[in-house]
C-alpha positions as CSV (number, residue, x, y, z in Angstrom):
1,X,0.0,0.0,0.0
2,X,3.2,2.4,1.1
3,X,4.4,2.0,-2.7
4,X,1.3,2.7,-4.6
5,X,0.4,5.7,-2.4
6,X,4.4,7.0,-2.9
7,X,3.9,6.3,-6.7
8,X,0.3,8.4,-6.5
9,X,2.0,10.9,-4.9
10,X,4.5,11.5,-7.5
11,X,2.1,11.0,-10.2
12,X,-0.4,13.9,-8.4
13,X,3.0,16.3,-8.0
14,X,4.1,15.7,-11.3
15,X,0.5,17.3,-12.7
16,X,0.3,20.0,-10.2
17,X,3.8,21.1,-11.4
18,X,3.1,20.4,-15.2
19,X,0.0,22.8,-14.9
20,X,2.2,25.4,-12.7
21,X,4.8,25.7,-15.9
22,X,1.5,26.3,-18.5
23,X,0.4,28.8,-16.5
24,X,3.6,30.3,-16.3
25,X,4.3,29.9,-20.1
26,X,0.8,30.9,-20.8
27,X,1.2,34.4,-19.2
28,X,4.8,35.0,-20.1
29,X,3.1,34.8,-23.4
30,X,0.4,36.9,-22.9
31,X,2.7,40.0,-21.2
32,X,5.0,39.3,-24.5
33,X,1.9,39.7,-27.0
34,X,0.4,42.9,-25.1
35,X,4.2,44.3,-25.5
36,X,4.1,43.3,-29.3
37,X,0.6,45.3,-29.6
38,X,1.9,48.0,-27.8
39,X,4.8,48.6,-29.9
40,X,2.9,48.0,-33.0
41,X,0.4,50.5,-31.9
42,X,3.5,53.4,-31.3
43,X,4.5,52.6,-34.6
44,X,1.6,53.3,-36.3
45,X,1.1,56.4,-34.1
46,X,4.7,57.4,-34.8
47,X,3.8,57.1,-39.0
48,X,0.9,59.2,-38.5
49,X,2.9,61.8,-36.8
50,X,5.3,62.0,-39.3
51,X,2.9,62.0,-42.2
52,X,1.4,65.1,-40.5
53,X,4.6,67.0,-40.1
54,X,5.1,66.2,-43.7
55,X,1.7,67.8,-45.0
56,X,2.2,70.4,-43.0
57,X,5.9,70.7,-44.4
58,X,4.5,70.6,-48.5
59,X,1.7,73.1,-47.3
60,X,4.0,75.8,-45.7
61,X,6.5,75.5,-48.9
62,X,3.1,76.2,-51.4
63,X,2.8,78.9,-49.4
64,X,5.6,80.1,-49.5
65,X,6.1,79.8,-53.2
66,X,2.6,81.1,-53.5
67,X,3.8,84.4,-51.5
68,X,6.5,84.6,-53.8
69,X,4.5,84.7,-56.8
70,X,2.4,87.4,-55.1
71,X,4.8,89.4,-54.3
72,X,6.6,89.1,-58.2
73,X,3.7,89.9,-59.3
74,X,3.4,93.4,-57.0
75,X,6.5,94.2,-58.1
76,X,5.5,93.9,-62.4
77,X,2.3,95.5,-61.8
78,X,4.3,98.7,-60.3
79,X,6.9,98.5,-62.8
80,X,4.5,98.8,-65.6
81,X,2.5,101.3,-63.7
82,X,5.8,103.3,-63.8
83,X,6.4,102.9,-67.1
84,X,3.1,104.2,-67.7
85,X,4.2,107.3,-66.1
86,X,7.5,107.6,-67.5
87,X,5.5,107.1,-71.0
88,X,2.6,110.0,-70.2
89,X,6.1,112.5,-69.2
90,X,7.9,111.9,-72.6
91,X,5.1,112.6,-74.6
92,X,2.9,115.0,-72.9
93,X,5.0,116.7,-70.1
94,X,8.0,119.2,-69.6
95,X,10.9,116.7,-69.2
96,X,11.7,115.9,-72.7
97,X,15.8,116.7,-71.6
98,X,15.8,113.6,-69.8
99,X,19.0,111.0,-70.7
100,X,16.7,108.6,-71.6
101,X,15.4,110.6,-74.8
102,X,18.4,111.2,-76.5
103,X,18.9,109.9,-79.9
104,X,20.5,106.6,-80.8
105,X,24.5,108.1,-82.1
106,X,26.6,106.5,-84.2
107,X,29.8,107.7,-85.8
108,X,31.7,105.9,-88.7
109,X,34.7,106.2,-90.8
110,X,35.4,105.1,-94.6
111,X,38.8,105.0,-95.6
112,X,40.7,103.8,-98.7
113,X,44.6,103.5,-100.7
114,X,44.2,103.1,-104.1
115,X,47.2,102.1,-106.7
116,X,45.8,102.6,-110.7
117,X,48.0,101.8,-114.2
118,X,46.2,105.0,-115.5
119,X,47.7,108.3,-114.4
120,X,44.9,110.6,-115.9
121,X,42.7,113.7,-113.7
122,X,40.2,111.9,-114.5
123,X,40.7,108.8,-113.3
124,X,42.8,109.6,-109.8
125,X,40.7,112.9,-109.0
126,X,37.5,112.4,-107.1
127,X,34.3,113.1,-109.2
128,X,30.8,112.6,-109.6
129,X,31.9,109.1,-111.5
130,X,35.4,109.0,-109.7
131,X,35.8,107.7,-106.5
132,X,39.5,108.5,-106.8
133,X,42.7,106.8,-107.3
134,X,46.6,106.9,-106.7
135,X,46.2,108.0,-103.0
136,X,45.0,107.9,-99.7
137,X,41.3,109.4,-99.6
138,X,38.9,110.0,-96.5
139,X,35.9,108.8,-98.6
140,X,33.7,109.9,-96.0
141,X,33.4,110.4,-92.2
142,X,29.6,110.1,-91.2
143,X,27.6,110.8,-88.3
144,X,23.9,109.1,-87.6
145,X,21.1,110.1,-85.2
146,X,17.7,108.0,-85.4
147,X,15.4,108.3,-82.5
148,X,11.3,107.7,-82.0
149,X,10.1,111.2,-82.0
150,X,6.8,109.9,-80.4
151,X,4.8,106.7,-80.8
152,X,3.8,107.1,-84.7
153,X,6.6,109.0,-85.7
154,X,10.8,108.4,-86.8
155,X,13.6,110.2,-86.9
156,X,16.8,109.8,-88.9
157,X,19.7,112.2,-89.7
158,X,23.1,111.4,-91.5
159,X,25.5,113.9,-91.7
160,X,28.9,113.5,-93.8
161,X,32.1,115.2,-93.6
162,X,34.5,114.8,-96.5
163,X,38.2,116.6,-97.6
164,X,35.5,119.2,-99.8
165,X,33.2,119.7,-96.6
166,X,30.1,118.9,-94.6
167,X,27.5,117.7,-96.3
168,X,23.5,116.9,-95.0
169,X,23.4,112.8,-96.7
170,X,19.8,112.4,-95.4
171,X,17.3,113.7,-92.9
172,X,14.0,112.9,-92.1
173,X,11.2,112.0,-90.6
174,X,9.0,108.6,-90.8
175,X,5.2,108.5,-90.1
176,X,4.6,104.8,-90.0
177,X,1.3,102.7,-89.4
178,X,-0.9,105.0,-91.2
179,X,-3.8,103.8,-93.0
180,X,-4.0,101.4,-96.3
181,X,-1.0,100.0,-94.3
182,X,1.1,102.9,-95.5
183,X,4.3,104.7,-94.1
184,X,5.1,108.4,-95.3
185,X,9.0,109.5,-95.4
186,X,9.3,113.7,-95.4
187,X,12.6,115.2,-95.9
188,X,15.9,114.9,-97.9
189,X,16.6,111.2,-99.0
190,X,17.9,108.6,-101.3
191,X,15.1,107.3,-103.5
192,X,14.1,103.6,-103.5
193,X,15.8,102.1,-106.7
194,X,17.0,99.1,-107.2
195,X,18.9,96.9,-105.0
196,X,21.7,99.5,-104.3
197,X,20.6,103.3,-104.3
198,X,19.5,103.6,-100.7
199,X,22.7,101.6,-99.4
200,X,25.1,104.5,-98.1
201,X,29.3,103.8,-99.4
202,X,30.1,102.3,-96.3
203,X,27.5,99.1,-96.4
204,X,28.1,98.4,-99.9
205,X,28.9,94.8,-100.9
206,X,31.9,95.7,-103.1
207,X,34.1,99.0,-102.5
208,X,32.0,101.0,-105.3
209,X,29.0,101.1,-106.8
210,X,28.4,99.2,-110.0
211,X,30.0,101.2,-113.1
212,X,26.2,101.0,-114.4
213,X,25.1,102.7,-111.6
214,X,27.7,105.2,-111.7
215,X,27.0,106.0,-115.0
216,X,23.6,106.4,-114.7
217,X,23.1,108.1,-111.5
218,X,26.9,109.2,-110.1
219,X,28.8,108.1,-107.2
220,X,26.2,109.5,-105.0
221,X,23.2,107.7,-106.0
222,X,19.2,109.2,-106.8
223,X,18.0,111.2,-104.0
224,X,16.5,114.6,-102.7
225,X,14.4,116.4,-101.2
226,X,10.3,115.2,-100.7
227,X,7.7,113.1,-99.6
228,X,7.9,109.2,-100.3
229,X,5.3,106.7,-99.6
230,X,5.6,103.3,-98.7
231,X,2.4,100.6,-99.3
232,X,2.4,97.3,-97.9
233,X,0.4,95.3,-100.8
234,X,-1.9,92.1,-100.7
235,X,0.3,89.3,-101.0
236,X,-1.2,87.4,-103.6
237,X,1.7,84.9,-105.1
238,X,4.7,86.7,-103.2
239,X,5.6,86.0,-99.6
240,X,5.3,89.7,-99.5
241,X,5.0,92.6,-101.6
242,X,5.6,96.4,-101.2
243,X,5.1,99.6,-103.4
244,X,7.1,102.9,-103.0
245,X,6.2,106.2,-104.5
246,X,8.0,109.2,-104.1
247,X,8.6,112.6,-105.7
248,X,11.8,114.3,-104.7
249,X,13.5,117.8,-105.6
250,X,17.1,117.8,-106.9
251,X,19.5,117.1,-109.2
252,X,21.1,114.3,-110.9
253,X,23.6,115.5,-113.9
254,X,23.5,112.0,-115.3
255,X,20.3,111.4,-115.9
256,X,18.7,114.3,-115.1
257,X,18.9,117.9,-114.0
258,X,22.2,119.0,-112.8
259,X,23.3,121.0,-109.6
260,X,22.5,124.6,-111.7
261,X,19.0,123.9,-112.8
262,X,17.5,121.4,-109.9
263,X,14.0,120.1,-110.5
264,X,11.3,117.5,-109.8
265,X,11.6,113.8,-110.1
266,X,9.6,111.0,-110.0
267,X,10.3,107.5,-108.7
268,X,8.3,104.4,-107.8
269,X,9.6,100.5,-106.8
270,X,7.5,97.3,-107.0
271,X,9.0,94.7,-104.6
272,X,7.6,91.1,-104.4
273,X,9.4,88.6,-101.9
274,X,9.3,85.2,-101.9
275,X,10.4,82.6,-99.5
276,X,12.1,79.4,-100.9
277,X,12.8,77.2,-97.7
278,X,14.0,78.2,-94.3
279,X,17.4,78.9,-95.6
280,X,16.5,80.9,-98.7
281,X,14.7,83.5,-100.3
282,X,14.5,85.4,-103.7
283,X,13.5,89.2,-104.3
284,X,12.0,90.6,-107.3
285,X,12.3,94.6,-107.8
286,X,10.8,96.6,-110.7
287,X,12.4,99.9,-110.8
288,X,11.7,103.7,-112.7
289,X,12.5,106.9,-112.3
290,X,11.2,109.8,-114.9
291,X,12.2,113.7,-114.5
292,X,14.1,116.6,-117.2
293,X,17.3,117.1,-118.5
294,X,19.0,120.3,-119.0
295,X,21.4,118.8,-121.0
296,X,22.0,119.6,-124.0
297,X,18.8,121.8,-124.1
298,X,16.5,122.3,-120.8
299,X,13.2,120.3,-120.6
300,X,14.0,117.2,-122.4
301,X,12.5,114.5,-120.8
302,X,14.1,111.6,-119.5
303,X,13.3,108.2,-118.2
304,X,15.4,105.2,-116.1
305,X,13.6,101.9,-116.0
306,X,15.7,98.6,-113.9
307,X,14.5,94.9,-113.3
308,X,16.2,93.3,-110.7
309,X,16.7,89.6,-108.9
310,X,18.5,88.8,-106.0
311,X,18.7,85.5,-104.2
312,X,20.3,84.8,-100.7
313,X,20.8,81.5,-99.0
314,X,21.8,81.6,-94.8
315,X,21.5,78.1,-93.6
316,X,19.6,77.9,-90.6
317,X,21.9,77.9,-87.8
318,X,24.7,78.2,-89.5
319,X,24.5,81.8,-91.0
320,X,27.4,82.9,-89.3
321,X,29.6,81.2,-91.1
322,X,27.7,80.4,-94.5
323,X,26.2,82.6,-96.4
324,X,25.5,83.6,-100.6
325,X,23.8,86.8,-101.4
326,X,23.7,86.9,-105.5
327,X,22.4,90.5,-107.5
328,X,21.4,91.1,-110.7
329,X,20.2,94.0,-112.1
330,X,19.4,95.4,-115.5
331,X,19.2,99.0,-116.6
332,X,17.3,100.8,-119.6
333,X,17.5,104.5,-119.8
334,X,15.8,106.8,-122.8
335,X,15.7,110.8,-122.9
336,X,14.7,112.6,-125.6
337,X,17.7,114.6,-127.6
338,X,17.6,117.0,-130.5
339,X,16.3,115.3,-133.5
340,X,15.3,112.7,-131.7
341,X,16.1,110.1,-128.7
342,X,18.6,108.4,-126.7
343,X,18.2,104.6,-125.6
344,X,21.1,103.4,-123.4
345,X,21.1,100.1,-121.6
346,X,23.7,98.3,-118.8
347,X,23.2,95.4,-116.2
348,X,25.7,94.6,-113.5
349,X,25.7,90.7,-111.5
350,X,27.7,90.5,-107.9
351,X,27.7,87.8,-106.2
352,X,29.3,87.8,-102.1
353,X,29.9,84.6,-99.8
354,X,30.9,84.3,-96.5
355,X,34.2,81.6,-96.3
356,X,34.1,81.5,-92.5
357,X,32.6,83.6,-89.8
358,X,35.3,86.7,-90.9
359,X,36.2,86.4,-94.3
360,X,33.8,87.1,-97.3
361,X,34.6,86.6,-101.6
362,X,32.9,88.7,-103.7
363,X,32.9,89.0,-107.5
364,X,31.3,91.3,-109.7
365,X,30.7,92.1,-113.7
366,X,29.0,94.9,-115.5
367,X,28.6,96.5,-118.4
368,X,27.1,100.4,-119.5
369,X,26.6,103.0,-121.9
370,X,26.7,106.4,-121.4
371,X,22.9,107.7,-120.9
372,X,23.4,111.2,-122.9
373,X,25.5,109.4,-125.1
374,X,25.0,105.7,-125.6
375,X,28.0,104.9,-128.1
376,X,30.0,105.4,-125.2
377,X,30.5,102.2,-123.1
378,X,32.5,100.5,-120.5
379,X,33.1,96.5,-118.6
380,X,34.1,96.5,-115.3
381,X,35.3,93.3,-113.8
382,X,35.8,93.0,-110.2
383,X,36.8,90.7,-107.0
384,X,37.0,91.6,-103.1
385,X,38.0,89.9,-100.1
386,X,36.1,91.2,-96.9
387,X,37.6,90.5,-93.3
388,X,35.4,91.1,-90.7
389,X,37.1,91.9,-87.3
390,X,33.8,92.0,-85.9
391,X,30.2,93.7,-86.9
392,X,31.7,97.0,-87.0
393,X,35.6,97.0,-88.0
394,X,36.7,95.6,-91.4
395,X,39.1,95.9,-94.0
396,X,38.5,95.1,-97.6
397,X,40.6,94.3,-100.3
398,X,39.8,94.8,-103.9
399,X,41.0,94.1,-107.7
400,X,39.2,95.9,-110.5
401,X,39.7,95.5,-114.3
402,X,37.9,98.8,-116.2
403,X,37.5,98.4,-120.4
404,X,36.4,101.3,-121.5
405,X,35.2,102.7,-124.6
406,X,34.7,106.7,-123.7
407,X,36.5,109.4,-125.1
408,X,34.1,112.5,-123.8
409,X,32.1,113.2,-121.3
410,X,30.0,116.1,-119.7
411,X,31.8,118.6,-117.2
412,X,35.0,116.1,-117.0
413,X,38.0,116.4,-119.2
414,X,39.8,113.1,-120.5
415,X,40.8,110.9,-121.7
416,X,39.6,107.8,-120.1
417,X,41.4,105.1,-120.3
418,X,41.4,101.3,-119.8
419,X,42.8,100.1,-115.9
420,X,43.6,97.9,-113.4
421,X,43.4,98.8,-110.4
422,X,43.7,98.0,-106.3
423,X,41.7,99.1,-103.4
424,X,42.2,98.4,-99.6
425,X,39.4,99.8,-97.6
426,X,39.0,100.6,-93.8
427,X,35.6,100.8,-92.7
428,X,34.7,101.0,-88.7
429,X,31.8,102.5,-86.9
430,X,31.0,103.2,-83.3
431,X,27.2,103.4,-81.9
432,X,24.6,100.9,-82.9
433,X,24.2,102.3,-86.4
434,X,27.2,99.5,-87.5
435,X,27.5,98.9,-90.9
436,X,23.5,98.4,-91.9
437,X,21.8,98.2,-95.0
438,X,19.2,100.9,-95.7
């Protein structure tokens, strides 16, 4: 009986203490679970909190930037609003002597050497078809003003010094955006003709102006004093197309009425423009000019028609270093004469191309007659090589071959001889007038 109640015993203690351990395992894991939950729980409350300091980060930067902005645009809204007033004291207030109104200046020099295998006057001395030769000549030293005289209205001035004096080149005053798309020039100008007459010595593609040119018109070009229009046209096949009409007051000795007996002339210039790609273009000009002569008798009347074409390619991106601008123009003059009429005729072709961003080739051929005497004629054969310091120093050098056929002309004693000869020309302008086109 002793050993079955000892092995009951041990059986009844070996329960007792296997329930003790479950409970004890059973509540270790239940304080190790309520710690889990709890951590889990300041987890999640830690994400939340973050999450709300980053909203309220992202809305304090919109803000922010949103202040900016609002304070930006303050600061536009007063500018213009100054501007405004700065704009209602130029034009309608006492303060027209501010800085700020001055005109745009520009000054610029032309300078040239010339060598020639011809020794005549009338070759070396400077004339109204003579450049000069066999020298060192100040061709011209030229000062420019351009400013807006008020919202519809343009001012321009040119005034040129050369070894004979001062001389008034053009002056005068633009009235643009006026009705029928029209803008009105008044003053003393060069007339639009052709592809070259407006262009002043300094801008000119070559060192001198086509012989044609020269022989029709002079060194100095058509110009002077009157009232030119300017009519932006329906395009209708053209890109864009253009008529100018003008009637001027002057003298021309070649064509028309010379320095003694000035008088009235009449020109007008069709323009039609037409884009080929990006890169190129092509420009059609019909040209004519009518006024008297005084030469040989007063009142004759005389007439200068031109047909131009000029093509320019400047490949997109790469205009600074490529470029071909090609000219042709033709010329037909007739003026009535004693006994009848003169018809004289001439055309010149250039043609100019950039090598690299500061060197430029040029090439030119004409030919003319003599418009008061066309059994008089000439060929002029040219090439140039530009270099370009930058847009407003450069130095030109120049070949010209002259065949001529004139043994008389008006007011210059001969004779006048076949030449060769060499130019190197200094050009360089200060201000932002440069070295434009006109």
């Amino acid at each position: 009986m002793l050993r079955y109640g000892l092995f009951l015993y041990i059986i009844i203690t070996g329960l007792i203490l296997n329930l003790i351990t479950g409970l004890e395992s059973h509540a270790q894991d239940t304080v190790q679970n309520s710690y889990q939950d709890s951590l889990y729980q300041r987890v999640l409350e830690l994400e939340k909190a973050v999450t709300e300091i980053n909203e309220s980060i992202i809305e304090e930067k919109q803000e922010d930037e949103f202040k900016t902005l609002l304070e930006e645009a303050d600061r536009l809204s007063m500018q213009k609003e100054e501007q405004k007033i700065d704009v209602s004291k130029k034009y309608f207030s006492g303060v027209r002597q501010q800085q700020g109104l001055n005109p745009n200046i520009s000054f610029g020099m032309d300078f040239f050497g010339g060598v020639s295998t011809s020794n005549t006057g009338s070759i070396n001395e400077t004339s109204d078809i003579s450049y000069g030769n066999n020298g060192f000549f100040l061709r011209e030293a030229e000062l420019g003003l351009i400013a807006p005289l008020d919202p519809f209205t343009r001012g321009k001035g040119y005034i040129t010094a050369t070894p004979e004096g001062v001389f008034v080149d053009e002056v005068y005053m633009e009235l643009l955006n006026l009705p029928l798309s029209m803008n009105l020039k008044v003053g003393m100008f060069k007339s639009e003709f052709g592809f070259l007459n407006r262009y002043h010595d300094h801008a000119l593609p070559q060192f001198d102006r086509p012989r044609v040119l020269v022989n029709m018109f002079g060194t100095g070009g058509l110009g002077g004093s009157g009232i030119s229009s300017n009519f932006m046209l329906p395009p209708v096949i053209a890109n864009a197309t253009s008529l100018d009409v003008s009637v001027i007051y002057g003298s021309n000795s070649q064509s028309f009425r010379s320095d003694a007996a000035p008088g009235f002339m009449f020109t007008g210039q069709f323009n039609n423009y037409y884009d080929l790609s990006a890169s190129s273009y092509i420009e059609i000009r019909l040209s004519g000019a009518a006024g008297k002569t005084d030469y040989p008798e007063p009142d004759f009347n005389s007439y200068v028609g031109s047909a131009g074409l000029r093509y320019k390619w400047a490949p997109v991106g790469r205009e600074k270093y490529r470029t071909v601008e090609w000219k042709t123009e033709f010329l037909y003059a007739y003026r009535d004469y004693i006994g009848g009429n003169h018809q004289s005729k001439g055309f010149y072709s250039s043609i100019q191309g950039k090598l690299n961003a500061r060197f430029l080739l040029g090439g030119r051929i004409g030919y003319s007659e003599i418009p008061y005497d066309p059994s008089q004629s000439e060929w002029d054969y040219t090439i140039s090589l530009d270099f370009w310091q930058s847009d407003f120093v450069f130095t030109r050098f120049q070949y010209q071959y002259n065949n001529r056929n004139i043994y008389n002309r008006k007011d210059i004693a001969g004779p006048f001889p076949s030449e060769h000869s060499f130019i190197i020309q200094v050009s360089w302008a200060m201000g932002p007038h440069k070295h434009e086109a006109y």
